[in-house]
C-alpha positions in Angstrom: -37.0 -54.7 -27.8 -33.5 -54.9 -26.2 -30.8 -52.2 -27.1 -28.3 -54.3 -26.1 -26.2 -56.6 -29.2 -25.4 -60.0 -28.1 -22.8 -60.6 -31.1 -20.7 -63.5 -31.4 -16.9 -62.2 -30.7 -18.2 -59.1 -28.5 -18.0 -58.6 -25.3 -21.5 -58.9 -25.1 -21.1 -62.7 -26.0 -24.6 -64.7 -25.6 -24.7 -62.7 -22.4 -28.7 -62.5 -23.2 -28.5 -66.5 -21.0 -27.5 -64.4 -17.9 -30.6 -63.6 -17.7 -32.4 -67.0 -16.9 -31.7 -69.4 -13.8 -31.0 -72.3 -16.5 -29.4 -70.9 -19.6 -31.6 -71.9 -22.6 -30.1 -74.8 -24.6 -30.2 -78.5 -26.1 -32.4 -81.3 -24.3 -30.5 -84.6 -22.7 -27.7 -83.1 -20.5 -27.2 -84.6 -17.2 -26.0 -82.0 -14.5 -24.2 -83.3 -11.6 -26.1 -82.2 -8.1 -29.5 -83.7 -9.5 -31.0 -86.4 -7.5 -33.1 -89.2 -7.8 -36.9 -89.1 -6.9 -36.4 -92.1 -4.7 -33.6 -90.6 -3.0 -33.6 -89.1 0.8 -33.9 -85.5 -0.4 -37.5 -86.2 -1.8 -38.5 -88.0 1.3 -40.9 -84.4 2.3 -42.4 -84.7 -1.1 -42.7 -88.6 -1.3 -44.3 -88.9 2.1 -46.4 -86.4 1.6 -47.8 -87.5 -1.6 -48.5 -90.5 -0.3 -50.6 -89.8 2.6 -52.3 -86.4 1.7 -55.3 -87.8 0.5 -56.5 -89.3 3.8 -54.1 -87.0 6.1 -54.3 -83.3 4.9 -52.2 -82.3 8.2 -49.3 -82.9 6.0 -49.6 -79.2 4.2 -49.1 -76.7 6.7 -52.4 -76.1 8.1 -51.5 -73.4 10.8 -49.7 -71.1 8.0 -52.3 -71.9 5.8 -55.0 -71.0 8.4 -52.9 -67.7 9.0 -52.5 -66.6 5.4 -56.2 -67.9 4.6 -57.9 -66.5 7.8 -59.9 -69.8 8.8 -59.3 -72.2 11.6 -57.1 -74.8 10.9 -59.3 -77.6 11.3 -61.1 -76.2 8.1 -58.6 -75.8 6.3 -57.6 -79.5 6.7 -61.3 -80.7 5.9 -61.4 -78.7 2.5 -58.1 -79.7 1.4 -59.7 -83.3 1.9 -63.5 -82.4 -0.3 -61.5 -81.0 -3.1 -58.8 -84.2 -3.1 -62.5 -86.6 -2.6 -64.0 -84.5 -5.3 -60.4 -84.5 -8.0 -60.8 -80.9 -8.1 -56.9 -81.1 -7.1 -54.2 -83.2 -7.0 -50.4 -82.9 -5.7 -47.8 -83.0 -8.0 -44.2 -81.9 -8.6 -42.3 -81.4 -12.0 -39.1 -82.0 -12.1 -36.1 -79.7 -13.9 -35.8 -82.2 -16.5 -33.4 -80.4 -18.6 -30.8 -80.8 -16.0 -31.9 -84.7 -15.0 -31.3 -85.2 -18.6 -34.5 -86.4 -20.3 -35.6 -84.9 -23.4 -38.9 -83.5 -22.8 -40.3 -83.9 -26.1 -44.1 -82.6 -26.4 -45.2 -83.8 -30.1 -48.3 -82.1 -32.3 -50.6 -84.2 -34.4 -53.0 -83.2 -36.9 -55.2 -85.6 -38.7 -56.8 -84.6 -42.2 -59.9 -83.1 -42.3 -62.9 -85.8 -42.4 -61.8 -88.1 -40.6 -64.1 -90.5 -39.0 -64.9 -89.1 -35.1 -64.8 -92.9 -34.5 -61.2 -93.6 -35.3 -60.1 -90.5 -33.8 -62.1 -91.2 -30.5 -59.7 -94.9 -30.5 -56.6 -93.0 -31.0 -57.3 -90.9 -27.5 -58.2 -94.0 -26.1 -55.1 -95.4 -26.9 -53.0 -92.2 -25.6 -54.8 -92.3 -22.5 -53.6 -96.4 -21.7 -50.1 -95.3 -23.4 -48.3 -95.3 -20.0 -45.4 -93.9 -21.3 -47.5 -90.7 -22.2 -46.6 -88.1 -19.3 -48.6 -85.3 -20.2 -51.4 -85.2 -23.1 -54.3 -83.1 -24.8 -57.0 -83.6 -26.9 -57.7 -80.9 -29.2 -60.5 -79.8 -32.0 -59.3 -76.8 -34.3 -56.2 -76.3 -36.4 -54.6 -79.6 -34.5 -56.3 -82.3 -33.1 -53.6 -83.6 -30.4 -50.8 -82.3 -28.3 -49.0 -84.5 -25.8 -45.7 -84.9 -24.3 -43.3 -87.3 -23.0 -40.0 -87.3 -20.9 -37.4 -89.3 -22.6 -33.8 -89.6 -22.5 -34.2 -91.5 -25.7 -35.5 -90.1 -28.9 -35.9 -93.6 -30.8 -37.9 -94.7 -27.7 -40.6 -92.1 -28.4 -40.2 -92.1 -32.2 -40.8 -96.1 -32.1 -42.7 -97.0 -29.4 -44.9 -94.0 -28.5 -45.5 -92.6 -32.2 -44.5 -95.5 -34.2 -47.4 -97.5 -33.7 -50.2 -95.4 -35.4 -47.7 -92.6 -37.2 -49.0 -94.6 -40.5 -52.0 -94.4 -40.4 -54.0 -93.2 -43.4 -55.7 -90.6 -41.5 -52.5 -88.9 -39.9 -51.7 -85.6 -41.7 -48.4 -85.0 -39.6 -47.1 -85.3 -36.4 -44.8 -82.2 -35.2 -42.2 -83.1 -32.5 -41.6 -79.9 -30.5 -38.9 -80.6 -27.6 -38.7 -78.1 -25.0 -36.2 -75.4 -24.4 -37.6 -74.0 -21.5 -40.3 -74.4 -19.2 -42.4 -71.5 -18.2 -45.4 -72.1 -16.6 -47.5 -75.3 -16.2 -50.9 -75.2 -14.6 -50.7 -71.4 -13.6 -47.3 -72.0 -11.7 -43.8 -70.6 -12.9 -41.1 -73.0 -13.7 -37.4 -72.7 -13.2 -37.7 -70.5 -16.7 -40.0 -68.4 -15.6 -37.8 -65.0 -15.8 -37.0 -62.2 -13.0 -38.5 -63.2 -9.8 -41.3 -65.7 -11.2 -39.9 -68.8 -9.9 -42.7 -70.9 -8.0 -45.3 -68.0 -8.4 -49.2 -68.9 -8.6 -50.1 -66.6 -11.4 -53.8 -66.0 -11.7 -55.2 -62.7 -12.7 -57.7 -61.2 -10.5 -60.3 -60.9 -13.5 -59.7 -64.6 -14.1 -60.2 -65.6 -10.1 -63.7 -63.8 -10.2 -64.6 -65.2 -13.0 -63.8 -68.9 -12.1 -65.8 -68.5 -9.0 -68.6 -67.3 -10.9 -68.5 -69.9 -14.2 -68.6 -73.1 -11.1 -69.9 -74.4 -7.7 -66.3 -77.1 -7.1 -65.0 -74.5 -5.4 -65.3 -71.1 -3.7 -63.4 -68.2 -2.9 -61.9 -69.8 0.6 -61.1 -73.4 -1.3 -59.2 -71.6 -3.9 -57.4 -68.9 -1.4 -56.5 -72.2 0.4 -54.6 -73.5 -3.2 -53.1 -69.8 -3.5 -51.6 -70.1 -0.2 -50.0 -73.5 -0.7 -48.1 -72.9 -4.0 -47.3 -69.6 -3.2 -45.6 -70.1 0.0 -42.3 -68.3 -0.1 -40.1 -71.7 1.0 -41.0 -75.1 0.3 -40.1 -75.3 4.3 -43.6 -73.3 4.7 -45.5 -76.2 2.7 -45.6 -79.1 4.8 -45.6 -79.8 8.6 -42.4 -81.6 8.7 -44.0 -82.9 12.9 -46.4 -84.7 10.9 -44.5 -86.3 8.3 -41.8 -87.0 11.0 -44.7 -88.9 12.7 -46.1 -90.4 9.2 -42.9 -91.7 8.1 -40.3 -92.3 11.3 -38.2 -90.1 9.5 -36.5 -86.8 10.5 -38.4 -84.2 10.0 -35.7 -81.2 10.3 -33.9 -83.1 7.7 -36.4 -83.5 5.4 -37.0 -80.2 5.7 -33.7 -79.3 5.0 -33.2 -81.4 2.3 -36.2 -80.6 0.4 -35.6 -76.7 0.9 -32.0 -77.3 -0.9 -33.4 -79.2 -4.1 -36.5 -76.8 -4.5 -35.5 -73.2 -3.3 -31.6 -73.3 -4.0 -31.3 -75.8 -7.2 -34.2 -75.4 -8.3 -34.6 -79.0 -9.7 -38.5 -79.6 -8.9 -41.7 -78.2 -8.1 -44.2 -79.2 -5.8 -47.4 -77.9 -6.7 -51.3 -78.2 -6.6 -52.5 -78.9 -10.1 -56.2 -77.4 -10.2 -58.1 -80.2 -12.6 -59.9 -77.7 -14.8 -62.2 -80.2 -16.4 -63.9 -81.0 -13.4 -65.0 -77.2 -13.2 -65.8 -77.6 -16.2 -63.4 -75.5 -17.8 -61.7 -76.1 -21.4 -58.9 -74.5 -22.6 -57.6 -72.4 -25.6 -54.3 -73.5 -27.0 -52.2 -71.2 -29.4 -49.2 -72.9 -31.5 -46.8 -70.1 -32.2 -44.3 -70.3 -35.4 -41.8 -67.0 -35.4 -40.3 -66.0 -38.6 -36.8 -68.4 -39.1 -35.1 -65.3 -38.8 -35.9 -64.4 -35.0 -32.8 -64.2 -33.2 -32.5 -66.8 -30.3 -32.3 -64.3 -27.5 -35.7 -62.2 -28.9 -37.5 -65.2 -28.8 -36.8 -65.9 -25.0 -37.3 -61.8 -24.6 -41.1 -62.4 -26.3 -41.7 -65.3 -24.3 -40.9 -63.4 -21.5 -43.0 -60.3 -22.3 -45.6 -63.0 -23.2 -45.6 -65.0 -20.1 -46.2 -61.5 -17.6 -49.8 -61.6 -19.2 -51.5 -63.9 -16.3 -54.4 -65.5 -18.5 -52.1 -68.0 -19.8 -51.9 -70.9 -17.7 -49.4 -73.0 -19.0 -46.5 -71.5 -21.7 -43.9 -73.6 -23.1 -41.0 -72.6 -25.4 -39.5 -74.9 -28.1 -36.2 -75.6 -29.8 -35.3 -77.6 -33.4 -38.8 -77.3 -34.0 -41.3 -76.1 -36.7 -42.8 -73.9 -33.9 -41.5 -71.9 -31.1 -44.1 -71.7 -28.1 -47.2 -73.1 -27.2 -49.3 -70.9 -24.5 -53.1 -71.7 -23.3 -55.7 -70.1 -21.6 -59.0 -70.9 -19.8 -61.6 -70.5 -22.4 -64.4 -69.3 -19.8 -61.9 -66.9 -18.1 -60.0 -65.0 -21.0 -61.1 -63.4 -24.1 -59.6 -66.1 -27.0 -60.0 -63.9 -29.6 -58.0 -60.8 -27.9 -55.0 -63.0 -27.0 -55.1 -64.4 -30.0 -54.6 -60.7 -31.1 -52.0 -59.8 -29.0 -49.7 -63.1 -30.1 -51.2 -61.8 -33.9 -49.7 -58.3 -33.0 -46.0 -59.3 -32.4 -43.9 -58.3 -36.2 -41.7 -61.4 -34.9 -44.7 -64.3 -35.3 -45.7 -65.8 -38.5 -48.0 -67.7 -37.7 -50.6 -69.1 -34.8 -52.4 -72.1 -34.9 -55.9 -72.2 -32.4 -57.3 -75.1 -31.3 -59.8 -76.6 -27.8 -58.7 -79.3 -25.4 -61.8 -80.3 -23.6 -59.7 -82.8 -22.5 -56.4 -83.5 -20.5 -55.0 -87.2 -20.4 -52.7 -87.1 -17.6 -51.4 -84.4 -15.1 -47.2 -86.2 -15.6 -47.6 -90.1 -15.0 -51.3 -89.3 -12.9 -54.5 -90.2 -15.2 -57.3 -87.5 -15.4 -59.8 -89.7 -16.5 -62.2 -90.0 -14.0 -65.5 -90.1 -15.5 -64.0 -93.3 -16.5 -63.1 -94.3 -13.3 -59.8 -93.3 -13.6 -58.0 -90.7 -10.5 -54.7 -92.8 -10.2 -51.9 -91.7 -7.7 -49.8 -92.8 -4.9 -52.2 -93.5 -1.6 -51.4 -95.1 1.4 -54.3 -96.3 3.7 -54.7 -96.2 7.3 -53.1 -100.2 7.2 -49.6 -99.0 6.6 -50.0 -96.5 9.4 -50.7 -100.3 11.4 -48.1 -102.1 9.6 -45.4 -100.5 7.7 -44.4 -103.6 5.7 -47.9 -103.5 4.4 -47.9 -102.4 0.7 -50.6 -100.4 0.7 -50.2 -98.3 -1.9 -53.3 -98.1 -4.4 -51.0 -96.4 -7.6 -47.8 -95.6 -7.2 -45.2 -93.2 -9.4 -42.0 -94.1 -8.0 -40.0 -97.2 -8.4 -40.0 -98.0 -4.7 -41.1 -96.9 -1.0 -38.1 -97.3 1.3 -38.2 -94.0 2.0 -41.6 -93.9 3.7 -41.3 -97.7 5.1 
């Protein structure tokens, strides 16, 4: 518990915001110095996500191969059988506080005995709802919790939750927008505190214990993953040669660019996302209420204190909302029941709902569903390399390709 009294009218004055790289606040601000994802600055990360699948050189094999201690040529062709097998995928989130989209994530709870058959068509129906970005299935106290990036609140309350808010199976339906974002998929956010910013965050009891609970991947595959999104420097992560050659861009300037968005403004996050449900993994999720009373700058301070505990995967922190966090961990890695204690333990939290997601809709705008069929991203074949007027993109997340033509 701080010492310190951040009282209005002192000269200690919400001084408690110093502390993070984005000063908590409201949702929907535009800061100047963001940029577009189609813009020249994301042309490392565009090119690269668009040819990784079939050209793994893009990631920096010879660091990798340094930090990992395998020849690079390995490296390359396991980076490829994990992609083949959706055991990863690349992503990037973007600061979307300061690109000014709410990022709403909303909780639903339908009443108790409702038919499996009804709510089996409602996840169908998230999983097609395109304008879903991220979304879980749940079984416990809550039966859904998925998010969406919006810059207008009637566009989700309408068209995302307006369709099937009625129903007469529907208990409630929480909205719980996001005041800062922690950690998603094991990597720190731009609100991570301290010195967390881009760190992979795995304890070494959960790494030992995901190599023993599967067979996707092993202890090189995975040190291969831990080198990648822990590189110091986003200039460490790709070969900028091989995206110069890729793309007939500049490669130094790419790099350059990229470097200034990720390391220095800290507006987005390119990242491997791990998809735990092909290991066969589920998660634990924990919605945290904190007494009304809580002063703003101790709920950031628990968050904090919560988020140095590495068997929680992904921790988000919530403002104007019935609750105030929501943290999960790996079910077959962590002990539930003792974090569930620890959250228990805190004199600040009233409350802490528990509930499974054997399921994950979408990792942002990329599906997850691939027992359906279903592993849509951006992929450019070997034509485009032949003709680069050929639109050869399978599934693609941005509104164009000039950048990569």
């Amino acid at each position: 518990m701080s010492n310190n009294h951040y009282t209005l009218g002192s000269d200690q004055h919400q001084a408690w915001m110093r502390e993070y790289w984005y000063a908590p606040r409201g949702i929907g601000f535009t800061e100047p110095g963001i940029v577009s994802t189609d813009s020249a600055e994301f042309s490392a990360y565009n090119v690269a996500k668009s040819f990784y699948q079939n050209y793994p050189e893009v990631f920096n094999l010879k660091y990798i191969s340094d930090k990992v201690g395998i020849p690079a040529a390995e490296v390359g062709e396991r980076i490829k059988r994990m992609y083949d097998e959706h055991a990863i995928m690349f992503v990037y989130n973007p600061a979307v506080a300061v690109y000014g989209w709410g990022l709403y994530y909303w909780v639903v709870k339908l009443k108790d005995g409702t038919d499996p058959a009804v709510k089996a068509k409602l996840s169908e129906w998230f999983q097609n709802k395109d304008d879903i970005c991220t979304g879980y299935e749940t079984n416990g106290d809550f039966d859904y919790f998925n998010g969406n990036h919006m810059r207008v609140l009637d566009n989700l309350l309408s068209d995302v939750i307006g369709p099937w808010r009625d129903m007469p199976e529907v208990e409630y339906v929480h909205l719980c927008p996001i005041r800062r974002d922690v950690r998603e998929s094991n990597v720190n956010m731009w609100d991570a505190h301290g010195d967390g910013y881009r760190k992979f965050i795995w304890g070494q009891e959960q790494v030992d214990k995901l190599l023993e609970v599967q067979d996707v991947l092993d202890k090189t595959d995975f040190a291969i993953i831990d080198a990648i999104n822990n590189t110091a420097s986003v200039g460490d992560m790709f070969d900028y040669d091989v995206l110069e050659r890729l793309s007939g861009l500049d490669g130094a300037q790419m790099k350059a660019d990229f470097v200034e968005i990720c390391d220095k403004r800290r507006i987005a996050v390119p990242m491997i996302y791990i998809n735990h449900m092909r290991l066969g993994l589920s998660m634990k999720m924990y919605l945290v209420r904190m007494f009304q009373n809580v002063p703003s700058y101790r709920k950031a301070q628990l968050v904090d204190e919560l988020s140095d505990m590495p068997e929680f995967n992904n921790i988000w922190e919530f403002s104007d909302s019935f609750y105030d966090v929501m943290l999960s961990s790996f079910n077959q890695l962590t002990d539930p029941e003792a974090l569930r204690a620890k959250l228990e333990s805190y004199g600040e939290i009233e409350e802490v709902k528990v509930a499974d997601s054997p399921r994950q809709f979408r990792r942002w705008v990329a599906r997850l569903d691939d027992q359906n069929g279903y592993w849509e991203e951006c992929v450019f074949t070997d034509d485009f390399l032949q003709d680069r007027t050929a639109q050869s993109c399978v599934k693609c997340q941005f509104s164009n390709h000039e950048e990569v033509k």
